[in-house]
C-alpha positions as CSV (number, residue, x, y, z in Angstrom):
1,X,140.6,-53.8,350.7
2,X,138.1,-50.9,351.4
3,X,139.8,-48.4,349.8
4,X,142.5,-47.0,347.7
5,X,143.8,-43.9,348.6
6,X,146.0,-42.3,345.8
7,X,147.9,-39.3,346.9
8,X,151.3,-37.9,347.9
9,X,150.7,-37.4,351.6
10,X,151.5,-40.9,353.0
11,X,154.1,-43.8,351.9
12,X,152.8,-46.6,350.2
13,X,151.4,-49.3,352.7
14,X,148.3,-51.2,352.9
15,X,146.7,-50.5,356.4
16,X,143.7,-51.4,357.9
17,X,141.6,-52.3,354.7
18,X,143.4,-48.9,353.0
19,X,145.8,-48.8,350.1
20,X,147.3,-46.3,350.4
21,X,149.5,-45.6,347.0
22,X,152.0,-42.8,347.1
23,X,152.8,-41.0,343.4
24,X,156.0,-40.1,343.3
25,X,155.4,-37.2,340.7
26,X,152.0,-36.7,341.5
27,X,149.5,-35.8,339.9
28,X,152.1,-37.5,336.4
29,X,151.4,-41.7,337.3
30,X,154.0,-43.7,335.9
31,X,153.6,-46.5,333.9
32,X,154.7,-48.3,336.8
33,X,152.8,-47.0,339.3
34,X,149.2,-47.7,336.9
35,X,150.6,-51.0,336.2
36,X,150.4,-51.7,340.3
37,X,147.2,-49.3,340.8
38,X,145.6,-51.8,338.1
39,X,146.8,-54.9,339.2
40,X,144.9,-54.2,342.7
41,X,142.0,-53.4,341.9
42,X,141.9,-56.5,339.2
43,X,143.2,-58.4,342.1
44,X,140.8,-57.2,344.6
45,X,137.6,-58.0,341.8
46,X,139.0,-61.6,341.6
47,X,138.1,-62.0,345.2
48,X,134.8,-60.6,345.4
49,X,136.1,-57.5,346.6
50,X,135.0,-54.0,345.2
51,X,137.4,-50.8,345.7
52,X,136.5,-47.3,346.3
53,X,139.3,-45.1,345.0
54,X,139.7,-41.9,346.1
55,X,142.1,-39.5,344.4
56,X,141.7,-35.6,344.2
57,X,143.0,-36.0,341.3
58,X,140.1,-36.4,338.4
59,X,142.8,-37.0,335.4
60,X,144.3,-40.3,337.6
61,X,141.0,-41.2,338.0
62,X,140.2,-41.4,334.4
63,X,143.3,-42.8,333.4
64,X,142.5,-45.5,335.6
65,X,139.2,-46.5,334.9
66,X,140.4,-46.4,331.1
67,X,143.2,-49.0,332.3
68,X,141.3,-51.2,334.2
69,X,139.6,-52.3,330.9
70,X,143.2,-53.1,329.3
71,X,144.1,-56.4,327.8
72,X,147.7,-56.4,329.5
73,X,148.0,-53.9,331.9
74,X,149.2,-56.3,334.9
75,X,151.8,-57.6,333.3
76,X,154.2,-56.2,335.2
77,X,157.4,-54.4,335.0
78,X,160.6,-56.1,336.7
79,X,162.3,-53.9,339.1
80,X,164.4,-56.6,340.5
81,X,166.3,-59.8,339.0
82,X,165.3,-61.1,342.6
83,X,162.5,-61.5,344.7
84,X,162.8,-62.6,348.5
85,X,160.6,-64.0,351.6
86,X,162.5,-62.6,354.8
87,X,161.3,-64.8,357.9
88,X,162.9,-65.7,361.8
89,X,165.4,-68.2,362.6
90,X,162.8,-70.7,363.8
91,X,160.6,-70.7,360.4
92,X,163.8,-70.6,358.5
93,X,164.6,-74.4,360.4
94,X,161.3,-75.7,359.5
95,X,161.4,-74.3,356.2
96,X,164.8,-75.9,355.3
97,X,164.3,-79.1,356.9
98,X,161.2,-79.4,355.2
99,X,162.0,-78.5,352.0
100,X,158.8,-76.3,351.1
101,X,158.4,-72.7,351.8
102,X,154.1,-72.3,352.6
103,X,151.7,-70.2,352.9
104,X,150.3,-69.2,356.9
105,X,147.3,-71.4,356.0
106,X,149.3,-74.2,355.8
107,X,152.2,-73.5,358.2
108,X,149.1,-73.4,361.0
109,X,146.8,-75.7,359.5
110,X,144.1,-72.9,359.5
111,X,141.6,-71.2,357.1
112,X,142.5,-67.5,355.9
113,X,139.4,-66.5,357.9
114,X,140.7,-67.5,361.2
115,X,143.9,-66.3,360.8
116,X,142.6,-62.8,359.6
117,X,140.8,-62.5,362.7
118,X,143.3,-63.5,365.0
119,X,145.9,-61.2,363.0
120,X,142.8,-58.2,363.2
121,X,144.7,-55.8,365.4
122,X,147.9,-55.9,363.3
123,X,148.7,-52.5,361.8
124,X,147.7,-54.2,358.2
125,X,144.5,-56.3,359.4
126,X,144.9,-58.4,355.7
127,X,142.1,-59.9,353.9
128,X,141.3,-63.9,354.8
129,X,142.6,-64.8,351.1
130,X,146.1,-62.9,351.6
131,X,147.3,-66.0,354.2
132,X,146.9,-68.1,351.5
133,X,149.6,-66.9,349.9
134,X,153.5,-66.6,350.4
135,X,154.5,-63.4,349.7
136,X,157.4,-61.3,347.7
137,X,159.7,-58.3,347.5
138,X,161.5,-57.4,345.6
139,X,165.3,-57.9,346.0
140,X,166.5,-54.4,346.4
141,X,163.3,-53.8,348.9
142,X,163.6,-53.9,352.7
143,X,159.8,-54.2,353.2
144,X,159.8,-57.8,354.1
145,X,162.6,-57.4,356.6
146,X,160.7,-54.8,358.5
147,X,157.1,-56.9,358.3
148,X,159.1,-59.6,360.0
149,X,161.0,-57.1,362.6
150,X,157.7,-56.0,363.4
151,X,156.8,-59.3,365.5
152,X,160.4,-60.6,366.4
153,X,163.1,-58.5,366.9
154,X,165.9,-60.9,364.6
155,X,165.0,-61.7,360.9
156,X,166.4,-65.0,360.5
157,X,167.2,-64.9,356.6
158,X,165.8,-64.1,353.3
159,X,164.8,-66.9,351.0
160,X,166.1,-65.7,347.2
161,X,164.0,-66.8,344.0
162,X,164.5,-65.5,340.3
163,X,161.6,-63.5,339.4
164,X,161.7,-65.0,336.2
165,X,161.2,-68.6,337.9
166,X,158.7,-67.9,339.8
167,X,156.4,-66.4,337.3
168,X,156.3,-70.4,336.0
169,X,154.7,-71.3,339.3
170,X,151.3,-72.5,338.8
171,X,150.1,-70.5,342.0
172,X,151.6,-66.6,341.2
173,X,149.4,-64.1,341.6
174,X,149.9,-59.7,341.4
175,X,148.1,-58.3,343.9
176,X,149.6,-54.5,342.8
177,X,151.5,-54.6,346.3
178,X,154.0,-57.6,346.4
179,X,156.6,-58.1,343.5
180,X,154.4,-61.5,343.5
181,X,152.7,-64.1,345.7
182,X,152.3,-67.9,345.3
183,X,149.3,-69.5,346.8
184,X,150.2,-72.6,348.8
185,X,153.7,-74.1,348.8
186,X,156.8,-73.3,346.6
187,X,159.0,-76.6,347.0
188,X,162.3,-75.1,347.4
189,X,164.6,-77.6,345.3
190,X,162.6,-76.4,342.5
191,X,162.7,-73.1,342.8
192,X,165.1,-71.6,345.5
193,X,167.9,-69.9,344.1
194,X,169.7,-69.3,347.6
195,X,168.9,-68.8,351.6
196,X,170.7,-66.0,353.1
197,X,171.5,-66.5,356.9
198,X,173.1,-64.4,359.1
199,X,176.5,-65.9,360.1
200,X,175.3,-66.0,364.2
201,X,172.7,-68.4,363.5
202,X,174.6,-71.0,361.6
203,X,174.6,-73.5,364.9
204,X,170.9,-73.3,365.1
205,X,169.4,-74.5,361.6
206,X,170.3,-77.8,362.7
207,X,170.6,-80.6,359.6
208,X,169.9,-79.3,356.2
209,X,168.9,-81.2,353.2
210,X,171.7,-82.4,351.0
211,X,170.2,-80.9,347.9
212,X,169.6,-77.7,349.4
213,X,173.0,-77.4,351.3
214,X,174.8,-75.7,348.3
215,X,172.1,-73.0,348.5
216,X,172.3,-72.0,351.9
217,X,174.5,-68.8,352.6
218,X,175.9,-67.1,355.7
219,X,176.5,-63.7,355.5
């Protein structure tokens, strides 16, 4: 990203190569908040990126820069027991009868930088290196519903892991955004904890693995 932009005046939302990080109790940053603040900009350095904060706020900024240099300031703080990946009825077929859950990369067979550019005029216009990853929130969030929404009006399920789980995964990541990402693939017998499917698309996942039938809910 270009920029973080730490404030009260906007919700938190990354658009258009902008972070924008809403305080609750601004100018006070919660423990919390500086964990995520931290994690992005360490994120963000990992891929060659460098961040220009801007804050009016000269104390944030100090705290911050003071952070940065911490031993484990991204280790995060759970919010959730659960993490999901909300996606539409077709991906959720594919994704079932396939028995991984993957990254865009390698759901279209293409590099981050071509999907980055096709994706450019999306409200969020993400970095090549975020289609590499699968991404999380967390289980008491309606972000991922509404990401999905925003390019096909029926989200076809939610795919439930334990945070805890997927924190073992060779591929995690914090970004300072997601509850967590995994580069690649996740192979769901190994870590899928259950798929949550609307009831009116039951007919239409077609057959389902045996050992991931006993996950699969209808709501």
């Amino acid at each position: 990203m270009e920029r973080l932009d730490i404030s009260n005046d906007k919700a938190t939302v990354i658009e258009r190569g902008v972070y924008y990080f809403n305080v609750s109790n601004y100018p006070q940053v919660s423990e919390l908040e500086l964990r995520k603040i931290v994690s992005f900009i360490r994120y963000e350095q990992s891929h060659g990126r460098k961040t220009e904060i801007v804050c009016n706020d000269k104390q944030i900024l100090t705290i911050i820069k003071k952070s940065i240099t911490g031993s484990d300031i991204t280790v995060p703080i759970i919010e959730n027991e659960f993490v999901y990946h909300a996606t539409d009825i077709d991906a959720t077929r594919k994704i079932l009868s396939g028995g991984k859950l993957l990254s865009a990369t390698k759901v279209y067979n293409k590099t981050g930088q071509e999907l980055a550019h096709e994706k450019r005029e999306s409200p969020w216009n993400d970095p090549a290196d975020y289609f590499e990853y699968i991404m999380f929130c967390w289980g008491h969030e309606m972000t991922g519903d509404y990401v999905v929404l925003s390019e096909n009006p029926d989200v076809g399920a939610r795919f439930y892991f334990k945070y805890d789980d997927l924190v073992k995964h060779p591929g995690h990541v914090f970004d300072g955004y997601h509850a967590i990402k995994v580069k690649d693939e996740i192979v769901l017998s190994d870590y899928l904890y259950a798929c949550v499917v609307p009831e009116r698309y039951k007919n239409e996942l077609g057959p389902i693995p045996s050992n991931l039938k006993g996950k699969v809910q209808y709501i």
